[in-house]
mmCIF file of the N, C-alpha and C atoms, coordinates in Angstrom:
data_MODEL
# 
_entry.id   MODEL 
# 
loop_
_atom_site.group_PDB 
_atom_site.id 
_atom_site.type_symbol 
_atom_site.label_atom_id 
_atom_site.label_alt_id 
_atom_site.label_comp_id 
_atom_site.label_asym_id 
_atom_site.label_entity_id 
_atom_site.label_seq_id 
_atom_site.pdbx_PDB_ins_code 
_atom_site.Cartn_x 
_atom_site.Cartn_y 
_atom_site.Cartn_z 
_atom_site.occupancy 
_atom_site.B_iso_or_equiv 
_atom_site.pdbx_formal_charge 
_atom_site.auth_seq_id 
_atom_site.auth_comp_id 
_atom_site.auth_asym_id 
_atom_site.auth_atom_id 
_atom_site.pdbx_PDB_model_num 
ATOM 1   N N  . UNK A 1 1  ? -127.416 49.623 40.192 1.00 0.00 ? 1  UNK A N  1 
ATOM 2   C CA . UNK A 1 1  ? -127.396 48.373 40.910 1.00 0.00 ? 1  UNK A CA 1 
ATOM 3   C C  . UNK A 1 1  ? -125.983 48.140 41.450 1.00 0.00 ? 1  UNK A C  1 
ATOM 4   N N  . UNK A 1 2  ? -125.757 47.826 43.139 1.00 0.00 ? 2  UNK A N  1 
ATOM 5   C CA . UNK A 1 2  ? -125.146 47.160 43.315 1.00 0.00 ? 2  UNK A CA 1 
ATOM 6   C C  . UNK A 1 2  ? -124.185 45.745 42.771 1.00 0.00 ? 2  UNK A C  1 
ATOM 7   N N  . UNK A 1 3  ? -122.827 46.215 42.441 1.00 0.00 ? 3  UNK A N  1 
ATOM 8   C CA . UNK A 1 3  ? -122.014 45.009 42.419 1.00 0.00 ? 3  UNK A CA 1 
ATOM 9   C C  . UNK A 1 3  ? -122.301 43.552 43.403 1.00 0.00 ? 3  UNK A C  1 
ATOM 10  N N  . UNK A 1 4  ? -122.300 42.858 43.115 1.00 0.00 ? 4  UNK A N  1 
ATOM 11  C CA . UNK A 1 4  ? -122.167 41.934 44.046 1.00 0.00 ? 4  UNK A CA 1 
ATOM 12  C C  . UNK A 1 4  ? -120.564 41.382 44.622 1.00 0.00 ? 4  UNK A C  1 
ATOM 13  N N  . UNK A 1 5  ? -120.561 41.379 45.824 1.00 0.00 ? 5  UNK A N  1 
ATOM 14  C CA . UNK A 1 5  ? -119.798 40.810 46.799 1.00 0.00 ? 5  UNK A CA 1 
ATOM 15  C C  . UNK A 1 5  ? -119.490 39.390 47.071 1.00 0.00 ? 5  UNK A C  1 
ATOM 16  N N  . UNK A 1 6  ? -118.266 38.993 46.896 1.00 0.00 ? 6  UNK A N  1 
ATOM 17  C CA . UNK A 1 6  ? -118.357 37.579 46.985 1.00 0.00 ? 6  UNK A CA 1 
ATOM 18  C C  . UNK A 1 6  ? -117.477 37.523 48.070 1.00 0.00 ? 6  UNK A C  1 
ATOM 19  N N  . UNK A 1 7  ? -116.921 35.974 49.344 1.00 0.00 ? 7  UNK A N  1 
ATOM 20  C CA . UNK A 1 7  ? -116.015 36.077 50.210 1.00 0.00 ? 7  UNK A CA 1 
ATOM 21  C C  . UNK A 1 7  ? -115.673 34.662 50.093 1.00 0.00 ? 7  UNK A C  1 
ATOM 22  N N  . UNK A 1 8  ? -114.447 34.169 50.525 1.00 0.00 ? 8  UNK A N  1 
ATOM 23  C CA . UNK A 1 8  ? -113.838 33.042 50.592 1.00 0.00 ? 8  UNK A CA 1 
ATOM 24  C C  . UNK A 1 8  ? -114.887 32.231 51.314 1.00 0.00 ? 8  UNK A C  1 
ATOM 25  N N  . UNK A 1 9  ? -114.758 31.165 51.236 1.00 0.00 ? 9  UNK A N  1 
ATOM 26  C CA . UNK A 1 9  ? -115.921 30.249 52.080 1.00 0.00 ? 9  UNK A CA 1 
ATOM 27  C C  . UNK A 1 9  ? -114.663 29.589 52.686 1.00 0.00 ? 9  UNK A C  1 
ATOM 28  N N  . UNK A 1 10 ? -113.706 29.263 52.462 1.00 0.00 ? 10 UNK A N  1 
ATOM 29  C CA . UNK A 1 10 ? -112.489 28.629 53.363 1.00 0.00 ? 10 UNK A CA 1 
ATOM 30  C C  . UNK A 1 10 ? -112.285 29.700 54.514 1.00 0.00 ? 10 UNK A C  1 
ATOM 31  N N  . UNK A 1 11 ? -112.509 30.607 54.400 1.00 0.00 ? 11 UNK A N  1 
ATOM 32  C CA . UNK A 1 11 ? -111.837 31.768 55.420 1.00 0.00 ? 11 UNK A CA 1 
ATOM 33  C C  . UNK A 1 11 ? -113.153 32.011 56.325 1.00 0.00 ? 11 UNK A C  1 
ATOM 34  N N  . UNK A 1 12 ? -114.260 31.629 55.793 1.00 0.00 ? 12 UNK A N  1 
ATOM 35  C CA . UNK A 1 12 ? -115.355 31.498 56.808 1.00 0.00 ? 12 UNK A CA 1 
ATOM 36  C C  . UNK A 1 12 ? -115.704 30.067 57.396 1.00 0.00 ? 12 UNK A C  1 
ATOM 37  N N  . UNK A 1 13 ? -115.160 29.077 56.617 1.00 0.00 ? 13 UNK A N  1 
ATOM 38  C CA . UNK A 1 13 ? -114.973 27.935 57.865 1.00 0.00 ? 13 UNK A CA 1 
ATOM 39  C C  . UNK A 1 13 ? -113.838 27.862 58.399 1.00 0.00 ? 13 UNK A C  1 
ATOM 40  N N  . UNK A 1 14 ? -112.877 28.358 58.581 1.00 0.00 ? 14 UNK A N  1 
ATOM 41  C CA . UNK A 1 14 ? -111.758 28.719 59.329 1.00 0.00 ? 14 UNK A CA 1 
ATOM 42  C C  . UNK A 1 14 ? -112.948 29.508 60.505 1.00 0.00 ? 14 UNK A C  1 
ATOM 43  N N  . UNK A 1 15 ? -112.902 30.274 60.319 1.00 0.00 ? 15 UNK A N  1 
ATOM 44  C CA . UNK A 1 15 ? -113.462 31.563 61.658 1.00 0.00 ? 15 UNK A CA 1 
ATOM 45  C C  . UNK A 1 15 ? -114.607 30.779 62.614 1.00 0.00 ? 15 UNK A C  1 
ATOM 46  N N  . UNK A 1 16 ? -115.139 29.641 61.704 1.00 0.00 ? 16 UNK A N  1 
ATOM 47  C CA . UNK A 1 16 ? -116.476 29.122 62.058 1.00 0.00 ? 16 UNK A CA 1 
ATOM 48  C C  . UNK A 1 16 ? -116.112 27.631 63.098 1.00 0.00 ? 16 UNK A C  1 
ATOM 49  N N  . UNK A 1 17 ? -114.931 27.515 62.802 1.00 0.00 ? 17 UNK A N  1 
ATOM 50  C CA . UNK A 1 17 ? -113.989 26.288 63.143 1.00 0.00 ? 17 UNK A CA 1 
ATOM 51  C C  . UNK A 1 17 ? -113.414 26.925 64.819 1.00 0.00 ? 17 UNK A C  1 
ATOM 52  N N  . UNK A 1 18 ? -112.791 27.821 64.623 1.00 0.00 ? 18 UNK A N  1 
ATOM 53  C CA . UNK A 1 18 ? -112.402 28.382 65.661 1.00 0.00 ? 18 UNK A CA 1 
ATOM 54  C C  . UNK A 1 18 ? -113.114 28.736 66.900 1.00 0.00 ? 18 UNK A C  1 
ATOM 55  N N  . UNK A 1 19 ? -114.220 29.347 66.243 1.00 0.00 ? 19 UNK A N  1 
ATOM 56  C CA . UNK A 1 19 ? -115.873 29.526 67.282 1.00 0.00 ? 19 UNK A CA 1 
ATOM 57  C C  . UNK A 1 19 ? -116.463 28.165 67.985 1.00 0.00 ? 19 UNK A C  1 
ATOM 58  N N  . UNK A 1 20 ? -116.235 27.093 66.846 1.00 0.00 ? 20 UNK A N  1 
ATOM 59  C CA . UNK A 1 20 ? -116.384 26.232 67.485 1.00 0.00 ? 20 UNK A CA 1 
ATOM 60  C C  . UNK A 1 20 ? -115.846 25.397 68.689 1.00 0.00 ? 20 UNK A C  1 
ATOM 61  N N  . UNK A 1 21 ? -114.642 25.915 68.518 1.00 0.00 ? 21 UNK A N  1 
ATOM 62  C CA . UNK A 1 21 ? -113.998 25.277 69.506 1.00 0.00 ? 21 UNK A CA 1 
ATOM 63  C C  . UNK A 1 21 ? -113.533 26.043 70.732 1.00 0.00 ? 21 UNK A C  1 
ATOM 64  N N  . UNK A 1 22 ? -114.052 27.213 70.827 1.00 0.00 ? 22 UNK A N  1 
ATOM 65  C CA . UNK A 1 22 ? -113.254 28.566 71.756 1.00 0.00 ? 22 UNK A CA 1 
ATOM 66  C C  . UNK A 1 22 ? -114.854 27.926 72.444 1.00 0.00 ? 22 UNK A C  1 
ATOM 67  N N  . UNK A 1 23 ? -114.025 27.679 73.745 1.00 0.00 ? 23 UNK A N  1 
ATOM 68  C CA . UNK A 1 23 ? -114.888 27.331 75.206 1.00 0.00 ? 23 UNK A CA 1 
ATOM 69  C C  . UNK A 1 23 ? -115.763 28.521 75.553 1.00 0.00 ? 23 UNK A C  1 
ATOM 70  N N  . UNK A 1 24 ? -115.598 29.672 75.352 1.00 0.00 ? 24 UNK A N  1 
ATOM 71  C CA . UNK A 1 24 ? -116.620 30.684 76.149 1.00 0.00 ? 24 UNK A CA 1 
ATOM 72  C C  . UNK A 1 24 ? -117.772 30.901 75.728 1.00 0.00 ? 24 UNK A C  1 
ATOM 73  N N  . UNK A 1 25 ? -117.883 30.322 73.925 1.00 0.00 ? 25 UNK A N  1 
ATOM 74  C CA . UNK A 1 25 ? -118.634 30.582 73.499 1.00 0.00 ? 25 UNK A CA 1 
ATOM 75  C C  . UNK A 1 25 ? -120.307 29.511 74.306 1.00 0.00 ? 25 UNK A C  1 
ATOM 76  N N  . UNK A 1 26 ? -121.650 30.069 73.543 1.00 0.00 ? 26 UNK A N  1 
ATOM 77  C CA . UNK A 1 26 ? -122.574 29.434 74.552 1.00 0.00 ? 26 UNK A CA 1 
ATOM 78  C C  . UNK A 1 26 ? -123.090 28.411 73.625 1.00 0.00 ? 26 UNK A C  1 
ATOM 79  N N  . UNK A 1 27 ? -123.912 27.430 74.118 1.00 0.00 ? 27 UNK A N  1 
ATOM 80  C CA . UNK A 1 27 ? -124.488 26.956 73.044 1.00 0.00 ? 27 UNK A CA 1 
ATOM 81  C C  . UNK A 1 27 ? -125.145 27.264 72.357 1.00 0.00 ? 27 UNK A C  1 
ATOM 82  N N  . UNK A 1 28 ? -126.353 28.660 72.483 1.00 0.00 ? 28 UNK A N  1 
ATOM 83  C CA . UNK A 1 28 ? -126.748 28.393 71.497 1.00 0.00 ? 28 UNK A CA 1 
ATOM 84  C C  . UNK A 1 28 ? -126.027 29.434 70.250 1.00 0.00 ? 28 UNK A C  1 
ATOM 85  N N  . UNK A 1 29 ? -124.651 30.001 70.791 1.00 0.00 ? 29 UNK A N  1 
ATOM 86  C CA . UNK A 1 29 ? -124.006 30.684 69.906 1.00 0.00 ? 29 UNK A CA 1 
ATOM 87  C C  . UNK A 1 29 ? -123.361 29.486 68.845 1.00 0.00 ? 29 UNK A C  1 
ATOM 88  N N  . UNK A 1 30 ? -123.027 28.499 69.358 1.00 0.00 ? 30 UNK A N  1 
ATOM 89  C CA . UNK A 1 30 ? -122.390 27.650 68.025 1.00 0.00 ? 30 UNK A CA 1 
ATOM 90  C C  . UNK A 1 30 ? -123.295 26.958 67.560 1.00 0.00 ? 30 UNK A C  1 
ATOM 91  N N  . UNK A 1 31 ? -124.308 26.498 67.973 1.00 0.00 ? 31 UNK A N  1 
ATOM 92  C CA . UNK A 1 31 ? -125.612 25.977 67.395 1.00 0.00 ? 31 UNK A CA 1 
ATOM 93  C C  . UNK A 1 31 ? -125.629 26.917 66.115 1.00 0.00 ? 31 UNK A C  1 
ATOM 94  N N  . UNK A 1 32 ? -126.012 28.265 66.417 1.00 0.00 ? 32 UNK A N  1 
ATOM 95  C CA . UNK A 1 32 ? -126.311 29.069 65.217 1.00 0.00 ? 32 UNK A CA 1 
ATOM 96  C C  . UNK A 1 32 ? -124.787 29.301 64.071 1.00 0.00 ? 32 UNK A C  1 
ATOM 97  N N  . UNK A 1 33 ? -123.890 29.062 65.142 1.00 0.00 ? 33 UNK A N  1 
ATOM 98  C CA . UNK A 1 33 ? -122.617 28.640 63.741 1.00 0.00 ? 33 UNK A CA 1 
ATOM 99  C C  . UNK A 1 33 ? -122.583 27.525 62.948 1.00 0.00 ? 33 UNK A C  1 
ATOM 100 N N  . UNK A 1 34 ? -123.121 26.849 63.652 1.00 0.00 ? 34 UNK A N  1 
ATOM 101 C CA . UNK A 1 34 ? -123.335 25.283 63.026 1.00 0.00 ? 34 UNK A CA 1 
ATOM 102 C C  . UNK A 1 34 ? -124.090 25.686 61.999 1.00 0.00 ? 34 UNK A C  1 
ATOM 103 N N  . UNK A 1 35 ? -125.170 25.645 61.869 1.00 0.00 ? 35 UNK A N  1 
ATOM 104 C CA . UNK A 1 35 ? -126.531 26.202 61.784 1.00 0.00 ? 35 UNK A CA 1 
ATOM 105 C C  . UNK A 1 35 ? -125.924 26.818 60.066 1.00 0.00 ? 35 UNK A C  1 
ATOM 106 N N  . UNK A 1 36 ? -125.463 28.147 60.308 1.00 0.00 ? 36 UNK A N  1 
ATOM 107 C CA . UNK A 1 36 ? -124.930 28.886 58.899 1.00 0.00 ? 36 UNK A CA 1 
ATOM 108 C C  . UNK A 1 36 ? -123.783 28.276 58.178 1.00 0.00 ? 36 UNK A C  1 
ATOM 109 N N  . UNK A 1 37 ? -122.971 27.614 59.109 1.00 0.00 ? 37 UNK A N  1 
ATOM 110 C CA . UNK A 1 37 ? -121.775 26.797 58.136 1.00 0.00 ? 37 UNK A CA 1 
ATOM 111 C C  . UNK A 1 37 ? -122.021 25.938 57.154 1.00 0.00 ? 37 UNK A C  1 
ATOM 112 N N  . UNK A 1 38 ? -123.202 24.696 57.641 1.00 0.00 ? 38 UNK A N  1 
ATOM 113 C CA . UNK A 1 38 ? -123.350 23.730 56.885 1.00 0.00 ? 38 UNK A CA 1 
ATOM 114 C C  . UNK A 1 38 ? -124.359 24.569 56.239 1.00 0.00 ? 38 UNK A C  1 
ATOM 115 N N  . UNK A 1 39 ? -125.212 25.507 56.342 1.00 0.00 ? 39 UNK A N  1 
ATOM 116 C CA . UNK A 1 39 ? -125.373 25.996 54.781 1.00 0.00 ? 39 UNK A CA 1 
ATOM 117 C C  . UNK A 1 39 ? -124.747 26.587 53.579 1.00 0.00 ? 39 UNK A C  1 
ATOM 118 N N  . UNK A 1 40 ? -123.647 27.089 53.815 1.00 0.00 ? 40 UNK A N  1 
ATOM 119 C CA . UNK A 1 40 ? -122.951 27.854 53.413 1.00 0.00 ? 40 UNK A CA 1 
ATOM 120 C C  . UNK A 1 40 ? -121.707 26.778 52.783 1.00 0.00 ? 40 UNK A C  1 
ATOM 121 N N  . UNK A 1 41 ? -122.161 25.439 53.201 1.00 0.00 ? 41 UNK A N  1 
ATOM 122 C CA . UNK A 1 41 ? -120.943 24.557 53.141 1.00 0.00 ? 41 UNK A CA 1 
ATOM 123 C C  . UNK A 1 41 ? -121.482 23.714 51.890 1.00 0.00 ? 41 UNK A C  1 
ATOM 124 N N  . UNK A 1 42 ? -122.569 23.191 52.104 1.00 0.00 ? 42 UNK A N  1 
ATOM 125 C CA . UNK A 1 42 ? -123.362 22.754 51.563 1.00 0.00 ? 42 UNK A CA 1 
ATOM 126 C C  . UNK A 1 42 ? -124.122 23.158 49.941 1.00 0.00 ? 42 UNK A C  1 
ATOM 127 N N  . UNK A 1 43 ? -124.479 24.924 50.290 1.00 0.00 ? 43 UNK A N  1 
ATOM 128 C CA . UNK A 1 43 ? -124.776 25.703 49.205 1.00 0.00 ? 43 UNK A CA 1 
ATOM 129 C C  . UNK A 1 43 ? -123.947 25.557 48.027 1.00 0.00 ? 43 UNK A C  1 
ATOM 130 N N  . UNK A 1 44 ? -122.785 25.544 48.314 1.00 0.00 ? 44 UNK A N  1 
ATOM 131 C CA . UNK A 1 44 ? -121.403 26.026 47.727 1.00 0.00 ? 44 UNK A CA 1 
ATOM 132 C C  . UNK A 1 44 ? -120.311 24.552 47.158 1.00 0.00 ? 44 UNK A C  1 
ATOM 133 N N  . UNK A 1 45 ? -121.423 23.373 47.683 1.00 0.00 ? 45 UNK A N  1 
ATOM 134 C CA . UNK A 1 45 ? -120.597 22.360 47.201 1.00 0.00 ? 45 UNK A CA 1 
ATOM 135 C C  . UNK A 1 45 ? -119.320 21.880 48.194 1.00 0.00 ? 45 UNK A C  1 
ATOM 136 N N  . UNK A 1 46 ? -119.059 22.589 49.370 1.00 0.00 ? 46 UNK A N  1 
ATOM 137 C CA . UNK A 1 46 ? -118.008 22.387 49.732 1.00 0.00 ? 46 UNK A CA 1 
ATOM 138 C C  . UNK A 1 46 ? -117.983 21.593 50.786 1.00 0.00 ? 46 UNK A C  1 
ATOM 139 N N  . UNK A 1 47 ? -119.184 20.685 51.126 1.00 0.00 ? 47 UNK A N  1 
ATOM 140 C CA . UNK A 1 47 ? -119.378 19.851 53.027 1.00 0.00 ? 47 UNK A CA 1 
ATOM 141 C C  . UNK A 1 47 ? -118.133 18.541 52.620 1.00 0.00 ? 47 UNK A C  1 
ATOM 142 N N  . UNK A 1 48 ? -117.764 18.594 53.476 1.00 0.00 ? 48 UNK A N  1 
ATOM 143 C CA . UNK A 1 48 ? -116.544 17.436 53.689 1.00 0.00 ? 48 UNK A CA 1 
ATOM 144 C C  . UNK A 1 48 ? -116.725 16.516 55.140 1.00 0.00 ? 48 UNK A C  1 
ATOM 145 N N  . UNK A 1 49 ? -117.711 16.868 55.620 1.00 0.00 ? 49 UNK A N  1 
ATOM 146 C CA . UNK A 1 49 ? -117.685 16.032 56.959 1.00 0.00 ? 49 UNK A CA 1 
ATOM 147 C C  . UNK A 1 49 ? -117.814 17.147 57.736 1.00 0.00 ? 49 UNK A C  1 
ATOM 148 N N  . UNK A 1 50 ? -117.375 16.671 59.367 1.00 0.00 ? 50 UNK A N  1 
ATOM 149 C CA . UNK A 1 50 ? -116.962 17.088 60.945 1.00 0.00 ? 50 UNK A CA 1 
ATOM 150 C C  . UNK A 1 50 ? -116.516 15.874 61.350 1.00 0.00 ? 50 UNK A C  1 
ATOM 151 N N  . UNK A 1 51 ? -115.696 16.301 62.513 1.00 0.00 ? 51 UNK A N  1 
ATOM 152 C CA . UNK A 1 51 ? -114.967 15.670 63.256 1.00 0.00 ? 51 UNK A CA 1 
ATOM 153 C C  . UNK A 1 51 ? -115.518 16.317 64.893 1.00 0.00 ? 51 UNK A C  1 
ATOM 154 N N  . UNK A 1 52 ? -115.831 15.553 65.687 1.00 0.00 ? 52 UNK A N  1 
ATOM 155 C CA . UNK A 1 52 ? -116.026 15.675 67.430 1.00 0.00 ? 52 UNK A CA 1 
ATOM 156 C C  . UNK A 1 52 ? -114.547 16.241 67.457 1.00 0.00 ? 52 UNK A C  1 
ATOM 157 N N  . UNK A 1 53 ? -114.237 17.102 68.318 1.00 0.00 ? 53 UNK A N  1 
ATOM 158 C CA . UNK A 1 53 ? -113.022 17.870 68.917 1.00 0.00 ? 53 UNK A CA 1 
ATOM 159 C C  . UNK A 1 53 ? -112.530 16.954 70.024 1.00 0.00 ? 53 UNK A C  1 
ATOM 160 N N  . UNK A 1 54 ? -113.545 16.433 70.713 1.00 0.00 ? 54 UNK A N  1 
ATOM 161 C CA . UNK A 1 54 ? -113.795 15.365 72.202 1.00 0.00 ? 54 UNK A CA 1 
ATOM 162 C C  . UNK A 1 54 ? -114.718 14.384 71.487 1.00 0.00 ? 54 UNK A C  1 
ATOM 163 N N  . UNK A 1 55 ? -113.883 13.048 72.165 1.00 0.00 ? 55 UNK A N  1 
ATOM 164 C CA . UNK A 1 55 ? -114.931 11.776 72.207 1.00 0.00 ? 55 UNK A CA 1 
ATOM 165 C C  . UNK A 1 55 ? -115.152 11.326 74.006 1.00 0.00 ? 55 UNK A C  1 
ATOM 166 N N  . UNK A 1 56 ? -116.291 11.144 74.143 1.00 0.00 ? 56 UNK A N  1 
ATOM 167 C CA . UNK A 1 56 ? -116.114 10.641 75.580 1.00 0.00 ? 56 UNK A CA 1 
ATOM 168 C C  . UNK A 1 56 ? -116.125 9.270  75.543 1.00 0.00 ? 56 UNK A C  1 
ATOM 169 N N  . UNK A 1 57 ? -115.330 8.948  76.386 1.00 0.00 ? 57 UNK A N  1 
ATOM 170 C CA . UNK A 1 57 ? -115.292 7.410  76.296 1.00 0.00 ? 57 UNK A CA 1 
ATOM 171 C C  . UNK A 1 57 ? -115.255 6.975  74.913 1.00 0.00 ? 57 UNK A C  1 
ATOM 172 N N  . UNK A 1 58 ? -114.502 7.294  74.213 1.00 0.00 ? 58 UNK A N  1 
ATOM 173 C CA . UNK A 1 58 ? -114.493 6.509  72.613 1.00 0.00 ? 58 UNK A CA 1 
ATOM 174 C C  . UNK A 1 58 ? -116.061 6.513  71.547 1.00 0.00 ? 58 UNK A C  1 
ATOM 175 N N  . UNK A 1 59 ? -116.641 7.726  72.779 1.00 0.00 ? 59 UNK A N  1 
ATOM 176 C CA . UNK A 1 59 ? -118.134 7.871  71.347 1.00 0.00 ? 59 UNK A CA 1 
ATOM 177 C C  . UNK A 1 59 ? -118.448 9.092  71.283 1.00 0.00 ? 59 UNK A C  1 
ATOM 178 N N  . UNK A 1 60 ? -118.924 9.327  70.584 1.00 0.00 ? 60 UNK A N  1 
ATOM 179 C CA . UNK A 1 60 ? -119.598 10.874 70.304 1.00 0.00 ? 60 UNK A CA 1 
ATOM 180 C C  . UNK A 1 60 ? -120.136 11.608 71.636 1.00 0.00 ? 60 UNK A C  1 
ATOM 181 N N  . UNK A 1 61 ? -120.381 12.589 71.577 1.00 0.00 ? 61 UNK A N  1 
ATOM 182 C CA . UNK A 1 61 ? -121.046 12.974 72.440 1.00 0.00 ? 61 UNK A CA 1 
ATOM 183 C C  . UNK A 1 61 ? -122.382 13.089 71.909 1.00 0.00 ? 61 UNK A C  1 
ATOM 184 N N  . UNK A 1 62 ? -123.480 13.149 73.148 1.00 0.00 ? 62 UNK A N  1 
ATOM 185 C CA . UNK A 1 62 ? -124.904 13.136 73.390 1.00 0.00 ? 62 UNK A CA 1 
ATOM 186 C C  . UNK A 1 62 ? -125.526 14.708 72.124 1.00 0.00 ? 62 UNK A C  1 
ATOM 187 N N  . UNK A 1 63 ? -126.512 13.991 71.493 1.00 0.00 ? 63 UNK A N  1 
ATOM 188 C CA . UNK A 1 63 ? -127.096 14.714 70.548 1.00 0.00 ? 63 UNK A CA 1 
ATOM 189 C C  . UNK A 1 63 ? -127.264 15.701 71.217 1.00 0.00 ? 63 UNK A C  1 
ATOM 190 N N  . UNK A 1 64 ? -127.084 17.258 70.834 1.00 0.00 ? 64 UNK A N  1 
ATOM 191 C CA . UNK A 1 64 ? -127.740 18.477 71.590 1.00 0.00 ? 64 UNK A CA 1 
ATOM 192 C C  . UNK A 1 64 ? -127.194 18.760 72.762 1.00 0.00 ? 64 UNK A C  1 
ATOM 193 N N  . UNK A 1 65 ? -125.997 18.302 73.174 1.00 0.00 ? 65 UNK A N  1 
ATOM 194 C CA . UNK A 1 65 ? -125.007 19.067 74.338 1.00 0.00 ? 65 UNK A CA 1 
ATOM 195 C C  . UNK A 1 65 ? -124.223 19.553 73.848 1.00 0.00 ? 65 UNK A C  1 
ATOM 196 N N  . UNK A 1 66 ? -123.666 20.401 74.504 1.00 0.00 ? 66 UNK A N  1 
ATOM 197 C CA . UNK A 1 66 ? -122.616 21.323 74.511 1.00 0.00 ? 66 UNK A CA 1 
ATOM 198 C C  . UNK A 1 66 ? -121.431 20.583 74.160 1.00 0.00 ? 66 UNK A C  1 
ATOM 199 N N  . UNK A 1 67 ? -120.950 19.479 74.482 1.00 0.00 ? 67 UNK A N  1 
ATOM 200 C CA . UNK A 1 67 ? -119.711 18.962 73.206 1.00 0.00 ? 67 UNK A CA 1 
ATOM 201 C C  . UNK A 1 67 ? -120.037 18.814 72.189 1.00 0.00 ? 67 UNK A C  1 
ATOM 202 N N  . UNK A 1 68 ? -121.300 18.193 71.786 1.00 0.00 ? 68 UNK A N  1 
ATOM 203 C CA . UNK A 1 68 ? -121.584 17.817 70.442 1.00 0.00 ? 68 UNK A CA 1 
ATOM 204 C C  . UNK A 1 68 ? -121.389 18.927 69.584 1.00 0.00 ? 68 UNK A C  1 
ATOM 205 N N  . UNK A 1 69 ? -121.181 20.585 70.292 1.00 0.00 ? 69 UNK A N  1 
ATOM 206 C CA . UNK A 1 69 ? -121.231 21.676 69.180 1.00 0.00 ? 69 UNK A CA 1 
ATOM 207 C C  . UNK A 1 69 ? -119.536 21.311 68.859 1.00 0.00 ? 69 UNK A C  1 
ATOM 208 N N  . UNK A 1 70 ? -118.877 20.967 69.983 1.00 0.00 ? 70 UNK A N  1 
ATOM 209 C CA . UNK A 1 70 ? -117.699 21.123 69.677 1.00 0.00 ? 70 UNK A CA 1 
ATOM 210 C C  . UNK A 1 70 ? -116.814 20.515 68.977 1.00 0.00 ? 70 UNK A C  1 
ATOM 211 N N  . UNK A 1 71 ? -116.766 21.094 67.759 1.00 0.00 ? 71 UNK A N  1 
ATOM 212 C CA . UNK A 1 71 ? -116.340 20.237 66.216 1.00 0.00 ? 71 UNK A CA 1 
ATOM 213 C C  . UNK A 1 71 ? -116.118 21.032 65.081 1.00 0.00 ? 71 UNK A C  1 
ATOM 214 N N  . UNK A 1 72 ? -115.393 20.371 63.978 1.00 0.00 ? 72 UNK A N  1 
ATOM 215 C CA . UNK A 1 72 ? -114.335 21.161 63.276 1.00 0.00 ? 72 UNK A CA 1 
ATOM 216 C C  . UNK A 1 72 ? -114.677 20.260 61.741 1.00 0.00 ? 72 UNK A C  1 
ATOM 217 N N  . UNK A 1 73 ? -115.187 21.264 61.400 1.00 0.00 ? 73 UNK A N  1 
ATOM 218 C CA . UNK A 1 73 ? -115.393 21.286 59.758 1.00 0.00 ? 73 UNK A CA 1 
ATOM 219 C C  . UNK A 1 73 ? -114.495 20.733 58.861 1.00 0.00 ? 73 UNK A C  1 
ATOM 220 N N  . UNK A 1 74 ? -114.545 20.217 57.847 1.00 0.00 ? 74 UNK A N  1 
ATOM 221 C CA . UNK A 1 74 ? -113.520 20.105 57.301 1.00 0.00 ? 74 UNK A CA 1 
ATOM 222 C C  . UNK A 1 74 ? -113.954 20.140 55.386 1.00 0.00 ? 74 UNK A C  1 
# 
């Protein structure tokens, strides 16, 4: 039997943080980062929130657009 493998979960919301916010990416590429972070965030005890990267006009952005992916774990 295989050892098991374990990896930082800080060093994967770092990477997951970054994706989020790097413009080229598409939506539904950070959707699916979203998607694995807060499980992985969550699993592990570790969800602390998000923060919008952009507010428009002093509010969130619109559920399911492309800013709304754009946001940073914490």
């Amino acid at each position: 039997m295989k050892a098991r493998k374990t990896i930082d979960v800080e060093s994967i919301k770092e990477f997951a943080n970054e994706q989020l916010a790097h413009p080229n990416n598409s939506l539904g590429e950070k959707l699916g980062i979203m998607t694995m972070i807060e499980q992985i965030l969550h699993k592990t005890g570790n969800y602390n929130g998000f923060m919008f990267l952009e507010l428009i006009d002093g509010t969130a952005p619109a559920l399911g657009t492309y800013d709304w992916t754009c946001r940073k774990y914490f």
